[in-house]
C-alpha positions as CSV (number, residue, x, y, z in Angstrom):
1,X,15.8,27.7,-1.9
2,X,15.1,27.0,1.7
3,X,16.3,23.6,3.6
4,X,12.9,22.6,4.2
5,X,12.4,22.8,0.4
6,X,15.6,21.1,-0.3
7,X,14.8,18.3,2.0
8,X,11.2,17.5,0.3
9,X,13.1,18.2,-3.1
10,X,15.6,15.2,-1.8
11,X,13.0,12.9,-0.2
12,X,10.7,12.8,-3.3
13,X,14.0,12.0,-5.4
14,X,15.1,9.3,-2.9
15,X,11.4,7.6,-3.1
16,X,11.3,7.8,-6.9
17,X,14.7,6.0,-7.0
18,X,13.9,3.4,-4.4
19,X,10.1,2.3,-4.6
20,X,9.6,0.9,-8.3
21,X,6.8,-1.4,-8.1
22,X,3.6,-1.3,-7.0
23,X,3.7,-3.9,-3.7
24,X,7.1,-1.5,-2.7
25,X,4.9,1.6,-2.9
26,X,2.2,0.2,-1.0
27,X,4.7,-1.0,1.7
28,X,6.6,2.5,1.8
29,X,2.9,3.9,2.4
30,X,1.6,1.2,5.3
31,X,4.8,0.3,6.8
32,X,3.9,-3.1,5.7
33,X,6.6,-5.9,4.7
34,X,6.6,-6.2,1.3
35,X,6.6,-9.9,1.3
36,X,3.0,-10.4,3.2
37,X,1.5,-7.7,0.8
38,X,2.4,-9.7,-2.0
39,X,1.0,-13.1,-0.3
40,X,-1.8,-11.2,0.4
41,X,-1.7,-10.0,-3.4
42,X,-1.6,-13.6,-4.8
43,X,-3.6,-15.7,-2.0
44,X,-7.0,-13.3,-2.8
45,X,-6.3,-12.4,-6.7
46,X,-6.2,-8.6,-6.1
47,X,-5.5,-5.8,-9.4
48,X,-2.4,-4.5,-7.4
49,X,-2.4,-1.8,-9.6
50,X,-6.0,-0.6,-8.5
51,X,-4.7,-1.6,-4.8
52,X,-1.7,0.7,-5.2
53,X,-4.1,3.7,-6.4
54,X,-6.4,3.2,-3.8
55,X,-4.0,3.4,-1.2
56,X,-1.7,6.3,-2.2
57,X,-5.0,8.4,-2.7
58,X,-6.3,7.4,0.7
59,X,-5.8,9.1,4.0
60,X,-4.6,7.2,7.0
61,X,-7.4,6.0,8.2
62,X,-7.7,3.8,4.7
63,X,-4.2,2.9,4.8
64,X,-4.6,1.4,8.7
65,X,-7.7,-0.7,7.2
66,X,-5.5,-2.0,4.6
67,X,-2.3,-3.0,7.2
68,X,-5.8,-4.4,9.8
69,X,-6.7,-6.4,6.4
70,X,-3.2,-8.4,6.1
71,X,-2.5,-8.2,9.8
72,X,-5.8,-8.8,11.9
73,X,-7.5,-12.2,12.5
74,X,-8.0,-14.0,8.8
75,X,-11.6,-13.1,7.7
76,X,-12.1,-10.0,8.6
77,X,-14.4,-7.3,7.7
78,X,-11.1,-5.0,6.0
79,X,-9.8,-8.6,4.9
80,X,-13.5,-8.9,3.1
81,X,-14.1,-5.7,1.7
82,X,-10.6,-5.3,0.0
83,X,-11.1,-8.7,-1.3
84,X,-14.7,-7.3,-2.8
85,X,-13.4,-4.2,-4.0
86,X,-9.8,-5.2,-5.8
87,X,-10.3,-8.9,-6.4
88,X,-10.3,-10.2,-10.3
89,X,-12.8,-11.8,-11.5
């Protein structure tokens, strides 16, 4: 096995072992803080779990939406549409 190999092999492990929840996976893949995803989470009423999905799926481009959503000036057009998209009803 190559080191390159081994070193994905070893990261993969390390994330599986660290990230558990949903709002800790998101964070790891916007370099957010894990504490203003979950305000953000329980001030709008959004399915996490669809969030989480979304996110890991997208490329960076989404992902830099999601961190101008919790980070840009409140109301905002990301703000809005992730709001409209993963709020519960």
């Amino acid at each position: 096995m190559k080191t390159s190999e081994l070193r994905k092999l070893i990261r993969e492990e390390i994330k599986k072992i660290i990230i558990e929840s949903p709002i800790d996976q998101i964070a790891y893949n916007t370099g957010l803080r894990s504490q203003a995803i979950q305000n953000f989470i329980e001030k709008n009423k959004i399915d996490v779990v669809k969030l989480n999905r979304y996110i890991q799926k997208s490329n960076l481009r989404g992902r830099m939406d999601f961190s101008t959503a919790i980070s840009g000036k409140p109301d905002n057009k990301f703000e809005k549409y992730f709001i409209e998209k993963f709020g519960v009803k």
